[in-house]
DRENNU-599943 format. One record per residue (C-alpha): z, x, y. Coordinates in Angstrom, 1 decimal. Layout:
+--------+--------+--------+
!      w !      u !      v !
+--------+--------+--------+
!      Z !      X !      Y !
...
+--------+--------+--------+
END
This chain:
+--------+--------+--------+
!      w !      u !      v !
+--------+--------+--------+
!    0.0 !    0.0 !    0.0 !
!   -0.8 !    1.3 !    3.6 !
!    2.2 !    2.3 !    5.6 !
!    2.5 !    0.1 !    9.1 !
!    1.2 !    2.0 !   11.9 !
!    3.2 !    3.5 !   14.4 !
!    3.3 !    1.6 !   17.1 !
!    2.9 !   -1.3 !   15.6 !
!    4.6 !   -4.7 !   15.1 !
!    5.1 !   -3.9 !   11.6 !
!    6.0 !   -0.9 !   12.1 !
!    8.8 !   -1.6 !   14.8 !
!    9.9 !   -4.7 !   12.6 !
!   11.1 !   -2.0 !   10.3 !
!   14.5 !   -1.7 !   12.5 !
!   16.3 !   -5.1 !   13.4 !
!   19.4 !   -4.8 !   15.4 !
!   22.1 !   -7.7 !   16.7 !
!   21.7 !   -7.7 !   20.1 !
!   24.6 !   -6.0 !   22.5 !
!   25.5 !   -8.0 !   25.5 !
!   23.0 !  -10.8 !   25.0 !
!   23.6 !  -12.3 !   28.4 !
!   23.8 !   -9.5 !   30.5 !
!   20.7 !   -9.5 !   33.3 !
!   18.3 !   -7.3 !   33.3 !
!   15.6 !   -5.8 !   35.6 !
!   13.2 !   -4.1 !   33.4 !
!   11.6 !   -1.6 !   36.6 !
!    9.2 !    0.0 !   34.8 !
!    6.1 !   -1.5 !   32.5 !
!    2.2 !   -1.2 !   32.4 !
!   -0.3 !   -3.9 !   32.1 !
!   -3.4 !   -3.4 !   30.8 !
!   -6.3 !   -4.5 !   27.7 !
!   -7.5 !   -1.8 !   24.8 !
!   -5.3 !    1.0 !   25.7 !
!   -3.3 !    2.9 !   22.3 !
!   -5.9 !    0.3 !   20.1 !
!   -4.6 !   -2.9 !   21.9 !
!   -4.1 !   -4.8 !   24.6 !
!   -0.9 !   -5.2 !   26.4 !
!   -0.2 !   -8.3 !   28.8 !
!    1.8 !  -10.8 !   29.5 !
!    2.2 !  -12.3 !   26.2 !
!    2.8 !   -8.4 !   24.5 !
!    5.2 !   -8.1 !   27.9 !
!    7.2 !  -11.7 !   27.0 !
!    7.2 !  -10.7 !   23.2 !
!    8.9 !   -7.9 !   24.2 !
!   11.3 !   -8.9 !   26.5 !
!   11.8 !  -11.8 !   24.8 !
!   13.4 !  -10.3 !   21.5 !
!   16.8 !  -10.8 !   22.8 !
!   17.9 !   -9.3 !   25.7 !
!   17.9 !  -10.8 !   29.0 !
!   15.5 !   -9.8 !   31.1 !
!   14.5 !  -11.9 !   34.1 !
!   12.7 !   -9.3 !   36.2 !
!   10.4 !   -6.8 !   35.8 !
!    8.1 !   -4.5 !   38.3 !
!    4.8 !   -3.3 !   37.3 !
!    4.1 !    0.0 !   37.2 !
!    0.3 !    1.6 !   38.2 !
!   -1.6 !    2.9 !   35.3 !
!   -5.2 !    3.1 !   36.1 !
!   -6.5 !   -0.2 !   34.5 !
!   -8.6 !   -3.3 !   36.0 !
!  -10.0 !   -0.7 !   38.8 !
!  -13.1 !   -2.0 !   40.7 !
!  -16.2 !   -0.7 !   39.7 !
!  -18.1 !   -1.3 !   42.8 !
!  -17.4 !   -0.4 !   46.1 !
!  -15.7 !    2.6 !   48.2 !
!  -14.4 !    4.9 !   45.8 !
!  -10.6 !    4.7 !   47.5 !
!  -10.5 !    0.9 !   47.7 !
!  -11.2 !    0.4 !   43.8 !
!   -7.3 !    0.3 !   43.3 !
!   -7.7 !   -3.0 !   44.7 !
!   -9.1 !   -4.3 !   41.5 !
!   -5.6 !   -3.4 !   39.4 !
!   -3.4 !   -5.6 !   42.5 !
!   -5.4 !   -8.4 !   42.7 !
!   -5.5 !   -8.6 !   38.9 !
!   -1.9 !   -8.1 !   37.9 !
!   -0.7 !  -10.5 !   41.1 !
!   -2.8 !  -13.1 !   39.1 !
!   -0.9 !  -12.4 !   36.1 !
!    2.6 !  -12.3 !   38.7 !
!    2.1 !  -15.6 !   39.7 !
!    1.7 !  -16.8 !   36.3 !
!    5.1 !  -15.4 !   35.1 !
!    7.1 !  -16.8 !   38.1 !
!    5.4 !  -20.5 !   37.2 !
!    6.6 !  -19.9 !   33.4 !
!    9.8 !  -21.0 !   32.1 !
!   12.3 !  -18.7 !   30.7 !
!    9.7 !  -15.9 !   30.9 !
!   10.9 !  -12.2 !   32.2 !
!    9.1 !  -13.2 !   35.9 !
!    6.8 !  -10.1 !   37.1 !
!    8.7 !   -9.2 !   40.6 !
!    7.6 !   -6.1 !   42.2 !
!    4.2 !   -4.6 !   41.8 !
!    3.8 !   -0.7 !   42.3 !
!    0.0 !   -0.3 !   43.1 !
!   -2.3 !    3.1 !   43.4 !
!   -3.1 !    5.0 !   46.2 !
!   -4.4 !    8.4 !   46.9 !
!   -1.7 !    9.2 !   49.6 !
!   -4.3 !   12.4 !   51.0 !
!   -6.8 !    9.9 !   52.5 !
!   -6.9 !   10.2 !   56.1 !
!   -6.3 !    7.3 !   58.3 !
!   -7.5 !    4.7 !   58.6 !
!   -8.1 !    4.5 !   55.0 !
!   -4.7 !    5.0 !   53.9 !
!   -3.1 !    2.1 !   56.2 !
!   -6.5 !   -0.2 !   55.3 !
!   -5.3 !    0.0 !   51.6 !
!   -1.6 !    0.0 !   52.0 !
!   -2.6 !   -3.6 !   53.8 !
!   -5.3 !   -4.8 !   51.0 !
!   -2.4 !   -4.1 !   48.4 !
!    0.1 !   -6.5 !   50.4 !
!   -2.3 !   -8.8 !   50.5 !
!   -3.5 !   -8.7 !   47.5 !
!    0.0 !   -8.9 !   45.6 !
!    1.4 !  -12.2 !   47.9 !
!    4.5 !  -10.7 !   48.8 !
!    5.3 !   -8.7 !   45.4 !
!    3.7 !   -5.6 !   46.3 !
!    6.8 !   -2.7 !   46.8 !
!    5.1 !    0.9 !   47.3 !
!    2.9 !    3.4 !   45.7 !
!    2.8 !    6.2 !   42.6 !
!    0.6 !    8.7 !   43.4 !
!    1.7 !   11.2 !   40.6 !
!    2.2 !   14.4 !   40.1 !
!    1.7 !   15.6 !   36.7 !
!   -0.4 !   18.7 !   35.7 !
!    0.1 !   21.2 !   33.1 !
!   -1.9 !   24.5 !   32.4 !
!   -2.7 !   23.0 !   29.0 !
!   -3.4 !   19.6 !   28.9 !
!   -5.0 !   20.1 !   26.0 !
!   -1.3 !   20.2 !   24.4 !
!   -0.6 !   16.7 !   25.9 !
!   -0.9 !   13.1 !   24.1 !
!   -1.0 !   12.1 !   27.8 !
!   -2.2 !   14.8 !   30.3 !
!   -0.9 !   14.7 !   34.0 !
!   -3.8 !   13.2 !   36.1 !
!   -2.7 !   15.2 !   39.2 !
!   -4.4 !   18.6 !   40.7 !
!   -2.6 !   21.5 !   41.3 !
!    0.2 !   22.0 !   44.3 !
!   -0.2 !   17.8 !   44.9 !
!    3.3 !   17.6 !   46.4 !
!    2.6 !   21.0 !   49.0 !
!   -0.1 !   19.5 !   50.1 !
!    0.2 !   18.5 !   54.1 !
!   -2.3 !   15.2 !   53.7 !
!    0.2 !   14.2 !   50.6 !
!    3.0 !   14.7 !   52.5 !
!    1.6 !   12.5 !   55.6 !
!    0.9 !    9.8 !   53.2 !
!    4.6 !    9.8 !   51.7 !
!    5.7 !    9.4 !   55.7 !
!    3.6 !    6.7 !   56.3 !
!    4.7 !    5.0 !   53.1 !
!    8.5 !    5.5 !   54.8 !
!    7.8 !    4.4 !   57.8 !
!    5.9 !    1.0 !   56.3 !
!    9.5 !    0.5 !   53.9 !
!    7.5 !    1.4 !   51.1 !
!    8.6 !    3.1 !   48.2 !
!    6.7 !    6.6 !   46.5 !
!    7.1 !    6.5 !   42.6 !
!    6.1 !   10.0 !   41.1 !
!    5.7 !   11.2 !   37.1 !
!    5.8 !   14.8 !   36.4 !
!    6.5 !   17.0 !   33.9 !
!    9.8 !   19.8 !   33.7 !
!    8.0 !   22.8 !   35.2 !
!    7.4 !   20.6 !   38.2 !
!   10.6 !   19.6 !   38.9 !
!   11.2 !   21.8 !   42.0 !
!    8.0 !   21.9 !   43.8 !
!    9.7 !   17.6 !   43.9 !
!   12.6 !   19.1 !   45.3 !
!   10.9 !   20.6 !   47.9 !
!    8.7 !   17.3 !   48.6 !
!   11.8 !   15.0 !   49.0 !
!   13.5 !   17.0 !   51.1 !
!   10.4 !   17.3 !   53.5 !
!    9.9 !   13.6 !   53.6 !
!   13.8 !   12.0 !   54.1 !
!   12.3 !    9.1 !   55.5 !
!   10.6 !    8.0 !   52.2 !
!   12.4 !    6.5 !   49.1 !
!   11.2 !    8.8 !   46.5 !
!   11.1 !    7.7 !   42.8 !
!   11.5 !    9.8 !   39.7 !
!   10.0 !    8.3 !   37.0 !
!   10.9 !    9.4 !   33.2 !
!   13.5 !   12.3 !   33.3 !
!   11.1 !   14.6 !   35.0 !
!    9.1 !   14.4 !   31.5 !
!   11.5 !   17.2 !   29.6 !
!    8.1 !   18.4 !   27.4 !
!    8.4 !   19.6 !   24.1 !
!    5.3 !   20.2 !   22.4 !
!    2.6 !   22.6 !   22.2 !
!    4.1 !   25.7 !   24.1 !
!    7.1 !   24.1 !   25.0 !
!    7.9 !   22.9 !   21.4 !
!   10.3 !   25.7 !   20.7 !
!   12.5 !   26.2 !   24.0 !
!   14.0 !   22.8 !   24.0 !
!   17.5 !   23.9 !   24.6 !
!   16.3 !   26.4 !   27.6 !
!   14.1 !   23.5 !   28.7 !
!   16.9 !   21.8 !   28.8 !
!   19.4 !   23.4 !   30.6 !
!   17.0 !   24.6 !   33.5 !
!   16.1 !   20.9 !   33.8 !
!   19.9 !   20.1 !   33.9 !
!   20.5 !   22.2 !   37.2 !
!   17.0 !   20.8 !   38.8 !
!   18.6 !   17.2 !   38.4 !
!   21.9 !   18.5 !   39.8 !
!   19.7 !   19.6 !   42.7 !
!   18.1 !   16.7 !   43.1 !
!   20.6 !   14.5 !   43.3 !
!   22.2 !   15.9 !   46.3 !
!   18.7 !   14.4 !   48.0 !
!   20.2 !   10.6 !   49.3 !
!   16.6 !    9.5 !   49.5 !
!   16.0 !   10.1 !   45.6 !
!   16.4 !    7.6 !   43.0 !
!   15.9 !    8.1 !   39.0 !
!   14.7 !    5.7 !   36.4 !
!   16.4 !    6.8 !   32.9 !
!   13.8 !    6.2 !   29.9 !
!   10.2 !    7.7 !   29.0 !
!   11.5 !    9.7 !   26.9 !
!   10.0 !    8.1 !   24.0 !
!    7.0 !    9.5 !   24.8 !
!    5.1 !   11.6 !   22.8 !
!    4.9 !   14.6 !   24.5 !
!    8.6 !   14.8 !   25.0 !
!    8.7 !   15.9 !   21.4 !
!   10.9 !   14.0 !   19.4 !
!    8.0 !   12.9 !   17.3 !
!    9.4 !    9.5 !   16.5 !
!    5.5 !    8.1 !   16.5 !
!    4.6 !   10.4 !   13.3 !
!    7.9 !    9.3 !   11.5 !
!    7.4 !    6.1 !    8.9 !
!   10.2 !    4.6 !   10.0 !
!   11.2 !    4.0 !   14.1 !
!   14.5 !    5.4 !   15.0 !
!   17.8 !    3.0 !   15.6 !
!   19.7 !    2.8 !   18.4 !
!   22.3 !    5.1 !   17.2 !
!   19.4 !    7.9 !   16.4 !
!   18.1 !    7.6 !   19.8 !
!   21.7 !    8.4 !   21.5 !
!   22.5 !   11.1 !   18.8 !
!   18.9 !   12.8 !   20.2 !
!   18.7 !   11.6 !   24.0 !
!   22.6 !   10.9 !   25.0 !
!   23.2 !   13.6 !   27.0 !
!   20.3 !   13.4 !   28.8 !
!   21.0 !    9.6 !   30.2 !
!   24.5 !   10.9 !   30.5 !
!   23.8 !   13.8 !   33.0 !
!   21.2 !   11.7 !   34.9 !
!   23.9 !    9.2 !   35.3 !
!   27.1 !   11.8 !   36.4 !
!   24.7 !   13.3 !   39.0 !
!   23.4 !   10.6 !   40.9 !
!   25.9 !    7.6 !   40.1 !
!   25.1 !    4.4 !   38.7 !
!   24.0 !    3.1 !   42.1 !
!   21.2 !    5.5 !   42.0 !
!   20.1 !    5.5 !   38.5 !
!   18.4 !    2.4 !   37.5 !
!   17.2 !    2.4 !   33.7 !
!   13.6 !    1.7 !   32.7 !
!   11.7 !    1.1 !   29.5 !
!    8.1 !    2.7 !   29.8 !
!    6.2 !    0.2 !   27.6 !
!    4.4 !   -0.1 !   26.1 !
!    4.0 !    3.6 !   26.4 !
!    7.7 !    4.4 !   24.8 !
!    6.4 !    1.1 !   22.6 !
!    4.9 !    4.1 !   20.2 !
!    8.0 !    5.2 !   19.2 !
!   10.7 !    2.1 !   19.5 !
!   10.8 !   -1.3 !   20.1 !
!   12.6 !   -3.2 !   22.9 !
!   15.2 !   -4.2 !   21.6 !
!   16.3 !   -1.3 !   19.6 !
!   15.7 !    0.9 !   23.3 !
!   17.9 !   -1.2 !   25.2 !
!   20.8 !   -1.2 !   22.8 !
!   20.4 !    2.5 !   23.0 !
!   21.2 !    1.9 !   26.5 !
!   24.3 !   -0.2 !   26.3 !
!   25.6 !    1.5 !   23.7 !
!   25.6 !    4.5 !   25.8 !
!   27.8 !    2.7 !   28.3 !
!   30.3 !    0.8 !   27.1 !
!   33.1 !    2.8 !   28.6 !
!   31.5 !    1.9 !   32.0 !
!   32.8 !   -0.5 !   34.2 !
!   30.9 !   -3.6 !   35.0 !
!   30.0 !   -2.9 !   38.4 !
!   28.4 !    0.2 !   36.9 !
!   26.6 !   -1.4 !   33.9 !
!   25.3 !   -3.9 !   36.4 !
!   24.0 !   -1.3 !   39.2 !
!   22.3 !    0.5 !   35.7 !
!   20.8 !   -2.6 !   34.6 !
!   20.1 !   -4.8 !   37.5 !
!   21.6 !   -3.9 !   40.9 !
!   19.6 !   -0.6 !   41.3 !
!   16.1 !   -1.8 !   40.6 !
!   17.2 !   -5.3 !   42.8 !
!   18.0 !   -2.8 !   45.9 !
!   15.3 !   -0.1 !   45.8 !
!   12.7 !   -2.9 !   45.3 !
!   13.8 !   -5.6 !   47.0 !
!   14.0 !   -7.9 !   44.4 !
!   16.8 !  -10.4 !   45.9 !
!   15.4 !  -14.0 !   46.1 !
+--------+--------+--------+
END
């Protein structure tokens, strides 16, 4: 008999869990949209399914990845074509019933384009989204060897020194929008130096940071690790920076649950990623740490419900306001998700 492939409903079905804390609210910040992408589509009724399986999650923001772009047009307005699509799909979730409502949209925008461009899309975005739409990701990854990566960095080369970047991140600031960034480890202080040059902008980070751990990387974990521990120590003393805690399913942080024929439990995923979360958390505070689950990306490698008892299993010993500021409060606050 075939063995379910990773990824795959069967293959998540493998690991059922009671829920934790059924009725605590949640604000998943962090999801993609988007058809035949990993061998499927992903959309609202993949998003619901998800969501759906037990925890409660009422919100969620949508996170840029590239899809429904325009293929006509100026090059720097196609964007336009994800927005317009995915408020379609926004509007549907706040009309449905005891559905996770989509409640912040982060669109795309390549923050070098001189003005006016840059103000004429920013506007076309807030259009487009009717009310929803919360900032920008323009991100930063890149790696010498891409070639390594299940998901290579789309960015070129020294994208946070660059003065048109840095414009764009002020103008995003001084609109009230938010910049969300991905990048991997090695990248983590050339960030530094871009937040502290921009205070005026709420900055971000998606994913950790991206700890990597394959290809070259695969065999300095604990090195990786503790160099990544002091950048996030840095970071954090940065009042303008935020942190969403998940993404670390991914595939290119190495912990190769995708090949495995089995997906991990909750309690393998804390004995693996614990201290991680935990030193996120300790640095910034709960207020500033919001956490996120990356599907369907992370959706390789674990299923919803298994990911987010990961979560509350890792703070039990915190106090409510905490767990709420974790789970709901951050996300409400940095995207302005109050009704």
């Amino acid at each position: 008999m075939a063995h379910p492939t990773p990824g795959s409903n069967d293959w998540l079905n493998q690991v059922k869990e009671e829920i934790i804390d059924p009725d605590r609210p949640i604000i998943d910040p962090h999801h993609h949209l988007w058809k035949r992408r990993f061998g499927s589509d992903y959309l609202l009724g993949e998003l619901w399914s998800d969501t759906g399986s037990g925890h409660n999650v009422v919100q969620t923001v949508f996170m840029e990845c590239g899809a429904f772009y325009l293929r006509e047009g100026p090059e720097y307005l196609r964007p336009l074509g994800e927005t317009r699509f995915i408020s379609e799909l926004a509007s549907t979730s706040a009309s449905t019933a005891d559905r996770a409502t989509v409640a912040g949209i982060i669109g795309h925008a390549d923050l070098r384009l001189e003005e006016p461009k840059l103000s004429e899309l920013l506007g076309l975005h807030q259009a487009a989204c009717k009310g929803k739409f919360r900032g920008i990701r323009h991100a930063g990854a890149c790696d010498d060897r891409p070639e390594d990566l299940f998901i290579p960095g789309p960015a070129p080369k020294e994208l946070y020194r660059d003065p048109a970047f840095r414009e764009g991140l002020r103008l995003l600031g001084s609109l009230g929008y938010t910049y969300d960034t991905w990048h991997y480890h090695h990248q983590n202080s050339d960030f530094i130096e871009l937040a502290q040059a921009v205070p005026e902008c709420v900055v971000v980070l998606d994913h950790f940071g991206t700890p990597l751990g394959e290809g070259i990387y695969r065999n300095h974990r604990e090195d990786i690790y503790q160099s990544w521990k002091e950048d996030m120590q840095r970071l954090a003393r940065l009042p303008n920076v935020y942190v969403k805690l998940g993404g670390l399913a991914m595939p290119d942080n190495g912990f190769r649950w995708h090949q495995a024929q089995i997906p991990p439990s909750s309690d393998e995923i804390i004995a693996e990623q614990e201290q991680y979360y935990l030193h996120m958390i300790d640095s910034f505070g709960p207020e500033r740490c919001m956490f996120e689950s990356n599907f369907p990306v992370d959706r390789l490698s674990v299923s919803y419900h298994v990911l987010y008892n990961a979560f509350k299993k890792m703070t039990l010993r915190f106090s409510e306001d905490e767990k709420h500021d974790l789970f709901f409060g951050t996300a409400e606050k940095v995207y302005s998700l109050a009704d």
